[in-house]
MDTraj code that builds the backbone (N, CA, C; nanometers):
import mdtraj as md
import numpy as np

residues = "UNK UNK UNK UNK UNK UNK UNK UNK UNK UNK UNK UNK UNK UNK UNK UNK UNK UNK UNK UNK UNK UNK UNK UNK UNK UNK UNK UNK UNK UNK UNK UNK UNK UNK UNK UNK UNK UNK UNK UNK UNK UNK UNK UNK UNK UNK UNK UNK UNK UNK UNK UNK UNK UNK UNK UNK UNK UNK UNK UNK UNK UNK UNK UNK UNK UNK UNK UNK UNK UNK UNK UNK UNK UNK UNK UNK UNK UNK UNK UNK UNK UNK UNK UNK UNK UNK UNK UNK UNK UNK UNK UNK UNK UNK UNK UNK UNK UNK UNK UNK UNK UNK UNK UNK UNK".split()
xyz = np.array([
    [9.1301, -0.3796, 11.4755],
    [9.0133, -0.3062, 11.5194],
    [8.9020, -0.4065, 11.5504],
    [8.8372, -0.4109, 11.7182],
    [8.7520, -0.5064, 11.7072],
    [8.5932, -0.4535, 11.6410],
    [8.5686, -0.3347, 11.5537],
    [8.4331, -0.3061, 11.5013],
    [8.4450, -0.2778, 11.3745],
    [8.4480, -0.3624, 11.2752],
    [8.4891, -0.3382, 11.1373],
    [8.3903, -0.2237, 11.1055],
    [8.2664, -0.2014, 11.1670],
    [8.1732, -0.1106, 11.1133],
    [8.1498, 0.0339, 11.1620],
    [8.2691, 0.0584, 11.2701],
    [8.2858, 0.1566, 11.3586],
    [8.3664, 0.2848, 11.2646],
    [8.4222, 0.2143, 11.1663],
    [8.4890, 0.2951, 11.0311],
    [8.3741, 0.4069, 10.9381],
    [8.3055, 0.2873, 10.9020],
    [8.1962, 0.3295, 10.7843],
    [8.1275, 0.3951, 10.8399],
    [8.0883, 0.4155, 10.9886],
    [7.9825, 0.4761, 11.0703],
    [8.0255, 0.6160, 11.0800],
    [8.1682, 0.6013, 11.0986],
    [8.2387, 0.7479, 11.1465],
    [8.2120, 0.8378, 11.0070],
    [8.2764, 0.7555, 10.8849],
    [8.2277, 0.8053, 10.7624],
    [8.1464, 0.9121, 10.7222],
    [8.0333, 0.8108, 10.7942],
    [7.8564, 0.8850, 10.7432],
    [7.9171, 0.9819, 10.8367],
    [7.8940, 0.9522, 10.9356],
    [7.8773, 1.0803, 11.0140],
    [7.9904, 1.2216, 10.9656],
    [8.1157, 1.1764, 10.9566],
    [8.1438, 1.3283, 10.8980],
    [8.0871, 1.3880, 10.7871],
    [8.0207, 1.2844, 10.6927],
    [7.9484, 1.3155, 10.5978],
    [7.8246, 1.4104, 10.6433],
    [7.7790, 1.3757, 10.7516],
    [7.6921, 1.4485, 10.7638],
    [7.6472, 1.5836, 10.8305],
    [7.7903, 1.5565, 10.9312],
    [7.8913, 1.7200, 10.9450],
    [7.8887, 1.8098, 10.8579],
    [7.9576, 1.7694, 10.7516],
    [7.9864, 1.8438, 10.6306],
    [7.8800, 1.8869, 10.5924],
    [7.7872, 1.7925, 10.5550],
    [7.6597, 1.8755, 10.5066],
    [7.5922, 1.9300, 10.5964],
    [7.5732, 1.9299, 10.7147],
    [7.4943, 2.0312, 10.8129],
    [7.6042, 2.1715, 10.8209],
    [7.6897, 2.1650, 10.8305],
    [7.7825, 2.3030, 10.8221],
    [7.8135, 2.3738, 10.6937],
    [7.7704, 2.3149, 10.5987],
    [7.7509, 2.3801, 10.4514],
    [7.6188, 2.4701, 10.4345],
    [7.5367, 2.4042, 10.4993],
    [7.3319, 2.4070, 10.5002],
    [7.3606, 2.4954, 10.5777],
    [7.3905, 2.5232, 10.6659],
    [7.4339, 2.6170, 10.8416],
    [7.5019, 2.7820, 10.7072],
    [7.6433, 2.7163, 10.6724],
    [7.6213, 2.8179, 10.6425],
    [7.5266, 2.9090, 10.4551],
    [7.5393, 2.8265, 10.4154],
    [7.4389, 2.8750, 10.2930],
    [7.3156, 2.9414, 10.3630],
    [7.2388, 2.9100, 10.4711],
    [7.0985, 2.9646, 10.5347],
    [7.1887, 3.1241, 10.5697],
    [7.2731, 3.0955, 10.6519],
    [7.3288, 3.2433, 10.7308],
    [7.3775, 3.3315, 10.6093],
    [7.4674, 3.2992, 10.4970],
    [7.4106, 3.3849, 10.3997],
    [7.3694, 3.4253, 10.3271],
    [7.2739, 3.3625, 10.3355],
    [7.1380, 3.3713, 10.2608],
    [7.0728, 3.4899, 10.3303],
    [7.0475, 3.4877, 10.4316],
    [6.9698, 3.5750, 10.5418],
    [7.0386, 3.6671, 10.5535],
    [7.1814, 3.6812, 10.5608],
    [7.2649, 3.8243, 10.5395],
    [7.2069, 3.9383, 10.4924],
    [7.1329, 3.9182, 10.3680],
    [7.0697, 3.9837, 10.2354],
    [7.1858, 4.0518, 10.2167],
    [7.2946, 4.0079, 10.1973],
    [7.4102, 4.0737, 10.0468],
    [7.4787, 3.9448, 9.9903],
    [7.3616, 3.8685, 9.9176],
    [7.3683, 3.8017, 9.8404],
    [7.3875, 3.8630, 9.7308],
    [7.5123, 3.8088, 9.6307],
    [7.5490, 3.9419, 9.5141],
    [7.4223, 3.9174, 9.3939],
    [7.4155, 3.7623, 9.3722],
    [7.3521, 3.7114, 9.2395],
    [7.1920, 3.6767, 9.3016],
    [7.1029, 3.6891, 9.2734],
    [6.9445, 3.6624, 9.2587],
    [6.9149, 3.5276, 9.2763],
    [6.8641, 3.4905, 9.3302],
    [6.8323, 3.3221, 9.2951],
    [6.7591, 3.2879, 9.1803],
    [6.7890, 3.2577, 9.0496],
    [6.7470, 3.2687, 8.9235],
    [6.7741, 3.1864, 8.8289],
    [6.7120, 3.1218, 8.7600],
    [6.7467, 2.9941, 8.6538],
    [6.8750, 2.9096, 8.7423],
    [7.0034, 2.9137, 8.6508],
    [7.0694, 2.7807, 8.7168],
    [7.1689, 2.8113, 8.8464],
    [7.1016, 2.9366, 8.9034],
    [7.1508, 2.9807, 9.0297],
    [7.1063, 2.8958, 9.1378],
    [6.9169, 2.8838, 9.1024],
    [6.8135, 2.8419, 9.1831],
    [6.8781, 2.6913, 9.1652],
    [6.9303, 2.6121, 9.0481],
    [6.9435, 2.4844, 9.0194],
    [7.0624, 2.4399, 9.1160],
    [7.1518, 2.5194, 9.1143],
    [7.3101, 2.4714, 9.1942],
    [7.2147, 2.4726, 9.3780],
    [7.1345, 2.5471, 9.3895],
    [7.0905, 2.5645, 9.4977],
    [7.0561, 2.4301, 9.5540],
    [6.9468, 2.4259, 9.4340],
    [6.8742, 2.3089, 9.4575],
    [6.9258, 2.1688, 9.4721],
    [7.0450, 2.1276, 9.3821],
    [7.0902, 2.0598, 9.4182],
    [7.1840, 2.0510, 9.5339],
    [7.2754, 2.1322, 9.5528],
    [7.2964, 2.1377, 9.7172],
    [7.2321, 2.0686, 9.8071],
    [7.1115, 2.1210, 9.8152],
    [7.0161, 2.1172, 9.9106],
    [6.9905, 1.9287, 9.9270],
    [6.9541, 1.9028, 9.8109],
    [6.8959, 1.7757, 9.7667],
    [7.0355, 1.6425, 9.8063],
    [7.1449, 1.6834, 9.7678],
    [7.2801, 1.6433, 9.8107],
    [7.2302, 1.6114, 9.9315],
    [7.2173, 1.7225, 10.0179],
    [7.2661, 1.7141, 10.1657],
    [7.2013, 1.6316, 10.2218],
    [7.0295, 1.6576, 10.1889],
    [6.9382, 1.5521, 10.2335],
    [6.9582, 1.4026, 10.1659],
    [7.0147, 1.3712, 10.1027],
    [7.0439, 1.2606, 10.0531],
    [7.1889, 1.2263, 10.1074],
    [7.2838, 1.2672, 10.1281],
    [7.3659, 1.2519, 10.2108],
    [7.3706, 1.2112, 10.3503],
    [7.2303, 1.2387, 10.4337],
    [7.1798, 1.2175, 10.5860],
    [7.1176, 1.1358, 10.5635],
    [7.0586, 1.1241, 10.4291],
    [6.9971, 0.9740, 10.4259],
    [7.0498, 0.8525, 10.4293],
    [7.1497, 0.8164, 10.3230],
    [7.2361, 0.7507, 10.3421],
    [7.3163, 0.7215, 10.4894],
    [7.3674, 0.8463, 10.5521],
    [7.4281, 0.7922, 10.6421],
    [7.3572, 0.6766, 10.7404],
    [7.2245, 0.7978, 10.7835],
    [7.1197, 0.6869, 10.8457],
    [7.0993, 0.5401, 10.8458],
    [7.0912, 0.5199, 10.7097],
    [7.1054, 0.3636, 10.6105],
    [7.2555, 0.2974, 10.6624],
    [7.3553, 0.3893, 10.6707],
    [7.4656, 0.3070, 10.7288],
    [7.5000, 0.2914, 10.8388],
    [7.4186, 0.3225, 10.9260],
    [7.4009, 0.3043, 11.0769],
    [7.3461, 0.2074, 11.0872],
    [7.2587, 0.1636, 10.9990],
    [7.1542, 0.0395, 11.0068],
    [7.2227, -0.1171, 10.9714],
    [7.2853, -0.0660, 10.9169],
    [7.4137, -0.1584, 10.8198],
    [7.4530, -0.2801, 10.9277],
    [7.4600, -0.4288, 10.9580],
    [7.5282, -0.5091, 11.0143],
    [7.6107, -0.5619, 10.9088],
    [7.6271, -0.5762, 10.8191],
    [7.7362, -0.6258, 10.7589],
    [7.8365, -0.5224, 10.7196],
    [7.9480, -0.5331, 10.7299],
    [8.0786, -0.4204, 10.6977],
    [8.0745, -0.3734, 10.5397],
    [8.0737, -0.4821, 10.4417],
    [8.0824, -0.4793, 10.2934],
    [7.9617, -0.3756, 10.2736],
    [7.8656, -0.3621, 10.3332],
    [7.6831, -0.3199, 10.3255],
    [7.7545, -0.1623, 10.3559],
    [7.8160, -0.1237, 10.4978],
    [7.8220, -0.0577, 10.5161],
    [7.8961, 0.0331, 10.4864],
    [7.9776, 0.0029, 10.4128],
    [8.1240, 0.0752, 10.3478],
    [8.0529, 0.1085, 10.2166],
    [7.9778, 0.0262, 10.1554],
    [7.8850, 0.0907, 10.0131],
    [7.8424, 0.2044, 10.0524],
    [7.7350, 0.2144, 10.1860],
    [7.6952, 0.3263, 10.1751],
    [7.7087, 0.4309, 10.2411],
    [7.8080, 0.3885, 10.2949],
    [7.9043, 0.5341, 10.3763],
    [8.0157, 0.5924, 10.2537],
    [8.0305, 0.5113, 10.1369],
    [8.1027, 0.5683, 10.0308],
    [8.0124, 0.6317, 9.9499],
    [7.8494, 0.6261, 9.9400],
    [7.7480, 0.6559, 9.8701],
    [7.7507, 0.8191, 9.9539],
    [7.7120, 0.8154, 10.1026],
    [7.7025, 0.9495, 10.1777],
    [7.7907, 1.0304, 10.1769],
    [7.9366, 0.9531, 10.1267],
    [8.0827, 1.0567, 10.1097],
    [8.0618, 1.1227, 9.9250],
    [8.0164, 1.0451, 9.8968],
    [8.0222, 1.1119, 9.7731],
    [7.9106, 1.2040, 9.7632],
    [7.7611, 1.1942, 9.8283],
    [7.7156, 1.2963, 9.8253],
    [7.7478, 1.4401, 9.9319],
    [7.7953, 1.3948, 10.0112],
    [7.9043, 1.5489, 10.0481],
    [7.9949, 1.6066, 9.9895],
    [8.0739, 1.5400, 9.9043],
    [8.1155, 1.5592, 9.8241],
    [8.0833, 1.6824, 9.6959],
    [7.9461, 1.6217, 9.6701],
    [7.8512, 1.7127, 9.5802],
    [7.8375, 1.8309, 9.6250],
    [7.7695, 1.8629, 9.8112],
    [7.7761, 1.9548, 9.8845],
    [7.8676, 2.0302, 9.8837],
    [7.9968, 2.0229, 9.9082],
    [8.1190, 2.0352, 9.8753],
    [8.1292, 2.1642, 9.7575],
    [8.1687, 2.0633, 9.6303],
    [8.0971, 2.1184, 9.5521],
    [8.0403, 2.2365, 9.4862],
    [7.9412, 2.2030, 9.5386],
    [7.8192, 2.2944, 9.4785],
    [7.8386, 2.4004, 9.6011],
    [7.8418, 2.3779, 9.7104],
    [7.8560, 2.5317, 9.7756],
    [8.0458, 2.6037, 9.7536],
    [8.1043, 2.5689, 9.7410],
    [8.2351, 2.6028, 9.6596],
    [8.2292, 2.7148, 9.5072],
    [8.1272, 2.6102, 9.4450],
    [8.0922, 2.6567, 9.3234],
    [8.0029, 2.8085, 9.3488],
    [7.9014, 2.8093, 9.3933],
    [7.8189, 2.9016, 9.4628],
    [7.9625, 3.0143, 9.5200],
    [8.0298, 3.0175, 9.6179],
    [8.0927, 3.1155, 9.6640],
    [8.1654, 3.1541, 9.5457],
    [8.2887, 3.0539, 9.4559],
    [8.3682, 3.1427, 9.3625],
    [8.2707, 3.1919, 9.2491],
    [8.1756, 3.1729, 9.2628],
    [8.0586, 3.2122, 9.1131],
    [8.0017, 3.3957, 9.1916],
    [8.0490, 3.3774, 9.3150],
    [7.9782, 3.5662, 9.3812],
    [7.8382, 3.5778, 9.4418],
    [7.7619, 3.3807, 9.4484],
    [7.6612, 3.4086, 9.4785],
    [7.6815, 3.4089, 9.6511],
    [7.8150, 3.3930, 9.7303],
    [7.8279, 3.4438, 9.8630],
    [7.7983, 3.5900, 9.8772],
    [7.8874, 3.6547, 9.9475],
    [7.8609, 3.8040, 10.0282],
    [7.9270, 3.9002, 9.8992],
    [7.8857, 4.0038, 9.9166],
    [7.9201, 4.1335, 9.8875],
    [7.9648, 4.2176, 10.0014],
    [8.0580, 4.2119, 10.0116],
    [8.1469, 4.2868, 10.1343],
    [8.1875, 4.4290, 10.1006],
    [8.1729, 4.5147, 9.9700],
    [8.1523, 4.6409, 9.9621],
    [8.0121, 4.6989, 10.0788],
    [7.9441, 4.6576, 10.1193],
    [7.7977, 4.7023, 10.2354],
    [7.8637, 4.7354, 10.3132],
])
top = md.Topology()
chain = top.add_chain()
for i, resn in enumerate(residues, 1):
    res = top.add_residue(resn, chain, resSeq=i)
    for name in ("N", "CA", "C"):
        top.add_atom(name, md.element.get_by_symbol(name[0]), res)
traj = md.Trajectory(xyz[None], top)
Protein backbone atom coordinates (compact mmCIF):
# COMPACT_ATOMS: atom_id res chain seq x y z
CA UNK A 1 0.00 0.00 0.00
CA UNK A 2 1.65 3.24 -1.07
CA UNK A 3 -0.38 5.43 2.01
CA UNK A 4 0.29 3.80 5.26
CA UNK A 5 -2.16 6.50 6.63
CA UNK A 6 -4.95 5.96 4.11
CA UNK A 7 -5.91 2.89 6.65
CA UNK A 8 -6.24 4.86 9.94
CA UNK A 9 -8.09 7.63 8.00
CA UNK A 10 -10.68 5.20 6.63
CA UNK A 11 -10.93 4.05 10.33
CA UNK A 12 -11.95 7.43 11.74
CA UNK A 13 -14.12 7.90 9.23
CA UNK A 14 -16.30 4.79 9.63
CA UNK A 15 -16.04 5.72 13.09
CA UNK A 16 -17.68 8.53 12.41
CA UNK A 17 -20.40 6.97 10.23
CA UNK A 18 -21.30 4.97 12.97
CA UNK A 19 -21.73 7.65 15.20
CA UNK A 20 -23.65 10.03 12.93
CA UNK A 21 -26.17 7.08 12.09
CA UNK A 22 -26.63 6.15 15.74
CA UNK A 23 -27.23 10.24 16.63
CA UNK A 24 -29.54 10.15 13.20
CA UNK A 25 -31.24 7.57 14.61
CA UNK A 26 -31.63 8.16 18.53
CA UNK A 27 -32.96 12.05 17.38
CA UNK A 28 -35.74 10.22 14.96
CA UNK A 29 -36.81 8.29 17.92
CA UNK A 30 -36.74 10.45 20.09
CA UNK A 31 -39.12 12.73 18.09
CA UNK A 32 -41.39 9.70 17.33
CA UNK A 33 -42.85 10.45 20.92
CA UNK A 34 -43.35 6.56 21.68
CA UNK A 35 -40.50 6.57 23.60
CA UNK A 36 -41.48 3.71 26.20
CA UNK A 37 -39.09 4.93 29.28
CA UNK A 38 -38.90 8.89 30.37
CA UNK A 39 -35.62 10.38 30.17
CA UNK A 40 -34.83 10.07 33.93
CA UNK A 41 -31.86 9.49 36.31
CA UNK A 42 -29.58 6.83 34.56
CA UNK A 43 -31.78 6.85 31.47
CA UNK A 44 -30.76 10.65 31.00
CA UNK A 45 -26.98 9.23 31.92
CA UNK A 46 -26.75 6.32 29.09
CA UNK A 47 -28.09 9.26 26.98
CA UNK A 48 -25.66 11.41 27.89
CA UNK A 49 -23.01 9.48 27.42
CA UNK A 50 -23.90 8.39 23.99
CA UNK A 51 -24.05 11.66 23.03
CA UNK A 52 -20.61 12.66 24.57
CA UNK A 53 -19.08 9.28 22.85
CA UNK A 54 -20.10 10.46 19.58
CA UNK A 55 -18.77 13.92 19.88
CA UNK A 56 -15.64 12.62 21.08
CA UNK A 57 -15.47 10.08 18.56
CA UNK A 58 -15.58 13.04 15.58
CA UNK A 59 -13.15 14.49 17.53
CA UNK A 60 -10.69 12.17 17.42
CA UNK A 61 -11.23 11.25 14.00
CA UNK A 62 -10.57 14.90 12.99
CA UNK A 63 -7.17 14.60 15.06
CA UNK A 64 -6.46 11.61 12.77
CA UNK A 65 -6.78 13.31 9.68
CA UNK A 66 -4.25 15.67 10.96
CA UNK A 67 -1.95 12.81 11.79
CA UNK A 68 1.45 12.66 9.37
CA UNK A 69 2.97 10.00 11.06
CA UNK A 70 1.21 6.39 10.67
CA UNK A 71 2.15 5.15 14.45
CA UNK A 72 0.27 8.87 15.51
CA UNK A 73 -2.41 7.91 13.43
CA UNK A 74 -3.38 4.41 14.14
CA UNK A 75 -3.41 5.62 18.08
CA UNK A 76 -6.02 7.70 17.29
CA UNK A 77 -8.12 6.16 14.85
CA UNK A 78 -8.02 3.18 17.51
CA UNK A 79 -9.00 5.95 20.21
CA UNK A 80 -12.21 7.07 17.62
CA UNK A 81 -12.96 3.16 17.12
CA UNK A 82 -13.26 2.64 20.53
CA UNK A 83 -15.34 5.53 21.12
CA UNK A 84 -17.92 4.21 18.57
CA UNK A 85 -17.68 1.50 20.02
CA UNK A 86 -19.18 3.10 23.26
CA UNK A 87 -21.90 4.54 20.77
CA UNK A 88 -22.46 1.19 19.82
CA UNK A 89 -23.02 0.32 23.00
CA UNK A 90 -24.90 2.55 24.68
CA UNK A 91 -27.49 2.91 21.90
CA UNK A 92 -27.83 -1.10 21.83
CA UNK A 93 -28.18 -0.84 25.50
CA UNK A 94 -30.92 1.95 25.20
CA UNK A 95 -33.03 -0.21 22.55
CA UNK A 96 -32.85 -3.78 24.55
CA UNK A 97 -33.54 -1.69 27.94
CA UNK A 98 -37.34 -0.42 25.87
CA UNK A 99 -36.08 3.03 25.86
CA UNK A 100 -36.65 2.62 21.71
CA UNK A 101 -40.35 2.49 20.26
CA UNK A 102 -43.46 1.19 21.60
CA UNK A 103 -45.04 -0.33 18.64
CA UNK A 104 -48.41 -1.24 20.47
CA UNK A 105 -49.50 2.91 19.05
Amino acid sequence: MDNPLLVHRLRALVAVFVCGSALFLIHAIDTSGRVVVARTGWVLALVVATYAAAGLATATAAYTFLQRRPERAKRWSNVATAFAIVVIVGFNTGWFLGLAVDDTL
